[in-house]
Structures are given as structure tokens and as C-alpha cells.
VOGU-3710 file (C-alpha; in Angstrom, 3 decimals, decimal comma):
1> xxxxxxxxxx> 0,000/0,000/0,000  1,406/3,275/-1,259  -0,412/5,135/1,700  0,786/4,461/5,033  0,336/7,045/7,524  2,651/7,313/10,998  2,437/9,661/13,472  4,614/8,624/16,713  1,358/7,971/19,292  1,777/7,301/22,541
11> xxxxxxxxxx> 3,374/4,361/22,323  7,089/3,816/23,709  9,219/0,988/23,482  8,115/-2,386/24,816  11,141/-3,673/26,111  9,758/-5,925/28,368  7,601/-7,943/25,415  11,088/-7,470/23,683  13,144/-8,733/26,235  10,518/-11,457/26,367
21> xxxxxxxxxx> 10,160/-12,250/22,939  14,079/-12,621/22,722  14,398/-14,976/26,090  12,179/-17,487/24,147  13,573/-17,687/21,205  17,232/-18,355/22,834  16,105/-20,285/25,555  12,953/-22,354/23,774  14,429/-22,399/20,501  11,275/-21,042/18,759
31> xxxxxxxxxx> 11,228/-18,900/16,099  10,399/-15,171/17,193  8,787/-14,344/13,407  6,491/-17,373/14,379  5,707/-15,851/18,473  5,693/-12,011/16,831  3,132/-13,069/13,835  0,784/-15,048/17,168  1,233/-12,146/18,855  -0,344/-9,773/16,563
41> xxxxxxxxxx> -3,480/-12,410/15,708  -4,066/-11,979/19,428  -4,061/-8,649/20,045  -6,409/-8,350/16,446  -8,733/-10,780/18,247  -8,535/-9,529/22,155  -8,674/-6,050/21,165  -10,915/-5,386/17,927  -13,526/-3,176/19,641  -11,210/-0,984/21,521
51> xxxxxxxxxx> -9,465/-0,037/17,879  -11,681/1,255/15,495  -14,609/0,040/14,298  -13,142/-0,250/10,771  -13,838/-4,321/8,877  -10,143/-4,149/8,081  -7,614/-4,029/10,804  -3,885/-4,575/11,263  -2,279/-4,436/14,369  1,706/-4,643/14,008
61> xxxxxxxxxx> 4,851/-5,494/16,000  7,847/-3,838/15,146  10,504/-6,618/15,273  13,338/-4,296/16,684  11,520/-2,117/19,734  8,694/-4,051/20,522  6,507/-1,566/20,152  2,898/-2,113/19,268  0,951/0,005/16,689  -2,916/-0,907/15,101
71> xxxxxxxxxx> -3,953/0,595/11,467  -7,092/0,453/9,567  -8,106/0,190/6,024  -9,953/3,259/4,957  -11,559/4,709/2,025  -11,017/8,457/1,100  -14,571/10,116/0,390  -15,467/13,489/0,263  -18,695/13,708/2,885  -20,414/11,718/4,680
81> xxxxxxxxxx> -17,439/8,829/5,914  -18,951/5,683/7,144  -16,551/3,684/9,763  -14,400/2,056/6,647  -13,783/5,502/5,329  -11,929/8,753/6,123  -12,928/12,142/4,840  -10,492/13,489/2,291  -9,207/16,603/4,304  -7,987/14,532/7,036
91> xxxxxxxxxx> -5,962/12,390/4,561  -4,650/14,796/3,032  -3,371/15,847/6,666  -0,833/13,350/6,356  -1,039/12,344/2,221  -1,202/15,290/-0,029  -1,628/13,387/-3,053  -3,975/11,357/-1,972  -7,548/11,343/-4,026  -11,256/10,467/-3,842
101> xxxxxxxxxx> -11,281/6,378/-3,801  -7,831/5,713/-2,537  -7,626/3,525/0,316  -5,119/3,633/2,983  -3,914/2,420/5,991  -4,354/5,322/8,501  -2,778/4,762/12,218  -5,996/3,823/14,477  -3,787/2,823/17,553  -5,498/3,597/20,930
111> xxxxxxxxxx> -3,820/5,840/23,541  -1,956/3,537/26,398  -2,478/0,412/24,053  1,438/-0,766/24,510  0,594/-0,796/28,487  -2,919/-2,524/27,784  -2,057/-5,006/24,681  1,475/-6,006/26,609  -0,667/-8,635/29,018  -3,071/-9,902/26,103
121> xxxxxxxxxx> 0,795/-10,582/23,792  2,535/-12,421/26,703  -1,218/-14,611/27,048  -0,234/-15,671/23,262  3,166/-16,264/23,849  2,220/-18,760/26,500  -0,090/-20,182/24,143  2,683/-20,206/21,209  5,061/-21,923/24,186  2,485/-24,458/24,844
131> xxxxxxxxxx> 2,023/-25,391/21,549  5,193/-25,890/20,673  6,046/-27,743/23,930  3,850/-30,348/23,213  4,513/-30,791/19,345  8,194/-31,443/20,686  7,399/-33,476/24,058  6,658/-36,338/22,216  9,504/-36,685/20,287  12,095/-36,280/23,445
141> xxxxxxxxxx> 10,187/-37,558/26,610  8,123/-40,911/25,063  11,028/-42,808/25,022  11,890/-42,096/28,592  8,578/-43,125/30,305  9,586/-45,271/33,221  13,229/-43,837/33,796  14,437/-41,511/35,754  14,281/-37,810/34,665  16,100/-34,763/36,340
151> xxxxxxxxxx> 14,526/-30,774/35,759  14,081/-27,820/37,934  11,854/-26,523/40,620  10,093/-24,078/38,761  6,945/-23,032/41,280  4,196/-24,551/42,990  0,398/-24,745/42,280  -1,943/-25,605/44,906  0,112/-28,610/46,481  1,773/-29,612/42,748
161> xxxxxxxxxx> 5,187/-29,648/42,552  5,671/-27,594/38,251  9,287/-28,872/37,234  10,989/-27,257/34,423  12,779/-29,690/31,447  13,702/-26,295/29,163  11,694/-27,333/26,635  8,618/-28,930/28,466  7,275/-28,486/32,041  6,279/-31,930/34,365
171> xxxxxxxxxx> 3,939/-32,033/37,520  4,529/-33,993/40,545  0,846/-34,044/42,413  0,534/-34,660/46,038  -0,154/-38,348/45,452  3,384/-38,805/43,886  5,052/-36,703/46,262  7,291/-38,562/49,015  6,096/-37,284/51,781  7,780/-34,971/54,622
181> xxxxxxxxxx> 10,190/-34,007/51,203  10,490/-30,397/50,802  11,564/-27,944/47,732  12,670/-24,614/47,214  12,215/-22,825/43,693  15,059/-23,605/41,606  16,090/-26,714/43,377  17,391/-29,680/40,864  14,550/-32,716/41,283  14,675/-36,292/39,750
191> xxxxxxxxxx> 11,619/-38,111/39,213  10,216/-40,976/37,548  8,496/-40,323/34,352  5,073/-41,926/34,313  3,299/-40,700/31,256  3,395/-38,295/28,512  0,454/-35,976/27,806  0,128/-33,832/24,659  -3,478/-33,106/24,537  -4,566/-30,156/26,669
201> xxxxxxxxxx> -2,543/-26,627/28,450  -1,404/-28,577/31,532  2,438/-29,766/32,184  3,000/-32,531/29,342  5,089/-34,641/31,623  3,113/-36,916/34,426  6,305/-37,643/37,107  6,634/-39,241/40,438  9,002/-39,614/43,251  6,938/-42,208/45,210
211> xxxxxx> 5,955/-44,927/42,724  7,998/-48,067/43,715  10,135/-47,978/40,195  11,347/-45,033/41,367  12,213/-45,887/45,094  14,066/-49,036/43,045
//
């Protein structure tokens, strides 16, 4: 599109989705074009109705600062614009050349919409990690059901025991726990890996420290 109007906003630099953005893709190994283009279907989705009311909407990452910008699609009339158009003066604001018909993509993004779209991109980066977690888990962990498998104390949710592998989480309930044993965040754990799981946004990994193959 020939027409592209920026203006500056309110927006500043995102480094924390950034610094985010850039933590998975050394740590998890997944591709930030793939988390960046999930990102922005997210935010399209989450925040539609606090854009513009325009049919055609683009909401964009920039790859380098983080920052997050939304533009519409709009048609250049002369009177009378409906939501999908823009009156010709205003274009011509920021395109002089522009004429009666011409659509372009005119800067809709709201004001504080870094601050309010940051939590709604992290949601679909979790979403992007899960799904990529278990297309992977498969492939490394099914082979080692019923050994021994050592991770790290990530954090604890209500009485499970959520251990980190890198590139998969595990859960140790209650049940599998051996009891009077006690963990600190970030503490190394071995467990015994009792089943995989791939369907669904829990830990993929099912482990134990109290079933008797373990104890052996």
C-alpha cells in the first residue's frame, strides 16, 4: 500500500515484550517471526472493539523495539465517511496526493495500548510456548517413560510440585510426592516419568518420586 500514515502515538518501546520475545527464542528455541506473527493475531482478536470500528484491521509489532501500533483500512470520500472511510481533508493531513477512492492504511492505535495489549501478547506467547512444547514433548520424553528424569523446581500450584525440562514443564501431584520431602524454587529434582500428555494446556510430563520404580 502506497499510503501508510505514521504519526509517533503514545506508544514507547516495549522492552519488556522485547526482552521477552528474545528470552524465548534463545532459551525455547522457537522462532520469534512465528511468536511475533501469534502475537499480533491476538491482540487483532482480544482487542478489535477498543481499535476502530473499521472491517479491516492490522495491528503490528515492530521486530526491533517491541513496540505495538494498530492501522485500519480506509476509504477516502469526500462527505459523509462511514466507519471504513476517512474524509479526504484529514488524509490529506498526512497524504497530499492522496484522491477520492484511494484507500489507505491510517494509524488507528489507541492511547496507552502498549501498556494494555502487553498482558493480552505475553497470554499468546504462552499459548505459542504451549504449543510448541507439546509438538516437541513427544519426540524427546516418550522414550523415557519409566526412567528416571532430572529438571528444575520451577513453582508450585496448589500442592503440585511444576518442574521445568527447558523445553517442556512436568507435575509432581501430592499423590506422587514422598512425603515430609520439601523444595525450594530452583532446586534440581529427579523423578520418575510416568506418562506423557500432549493433549490439553497442563504440564505434558506426568512424574513421580513415590511410585515403587522409582524408590528401586
Amino acid at each position: 500500500n502506497k499510503h501508510r500514515g505514521d504519526c509517533p502515538g503514545e506508544n514507547t518501546m516495549n522492552s519488556e515484550l522485547l526482552s521477552i520475545l528474545e528470552h524465548i527464542e534463545q532459551e525455547r528455541g522457537i522462532d520469534r517471526e512465528t511468536l511475533v506473527d501469534a502475537v499480533e493475531k491476538a491482540l487483532l482478536t482480544a482487542s478489535r472493539k477498543s481499535i476502530h470500528p473499521a472491517k479491516e484491521l492490522d495491528v503490528k509489532v515492530d521486530r526491533n523495539t517491541g513496540e505495538i501500533r494498530a492501522w485500519a483500512r480506509l476509504e477516502v470520500v469526500e462527505s459523509n465517511p462511514n466507519t471504513d472511510q476517512l474524509l479526504i481533508e484529514r488524509a490529506k493531513e498526512k497524504f497530499p496526493e492522496v484522491k477520492l477512492g484511494d484507500v489507505i492504511s491510517w494509524e488507528v492505535t489507541p492511547k496507552n495500548f502498549g501498556r494494555i495489549a502487553a498482558q493480552t501478547a505475553k497470554q499468546a506467547i504462552l499459548q505459542q510456548l504451549r504449543k510448541a512444547e507439546k509438538a516437541i514433548v513427544k519426540e524427546e520424553f516418550e522414550d523415557k517413560i519409566g526412567d528416571i528424569v532430572n529438571g528444575t523446581v520451577r513453582r508450585f500450584e496448589a500442592g503440585n510440585i511444576i518442574v521445568d525440562f527447558m523445553k517442556a514443564e512436568g507435575i509432581i501431584t501430592p499423590r506422587e510426592k514422598i512425603p515430609g520431602e520439601q523444595y525450594m524454587q530452583g532446586d534440581r529434582i529427579s523423578a520418575l516419568l510416568l506418562r506423557v500428555e500432549t493433549i490439553g494446556s497442563g504440564p505434558s510430563l506426568i512424574l513421580s518420586r513415590a511410585h515403587p520404580d522409582f524408590v528401586r
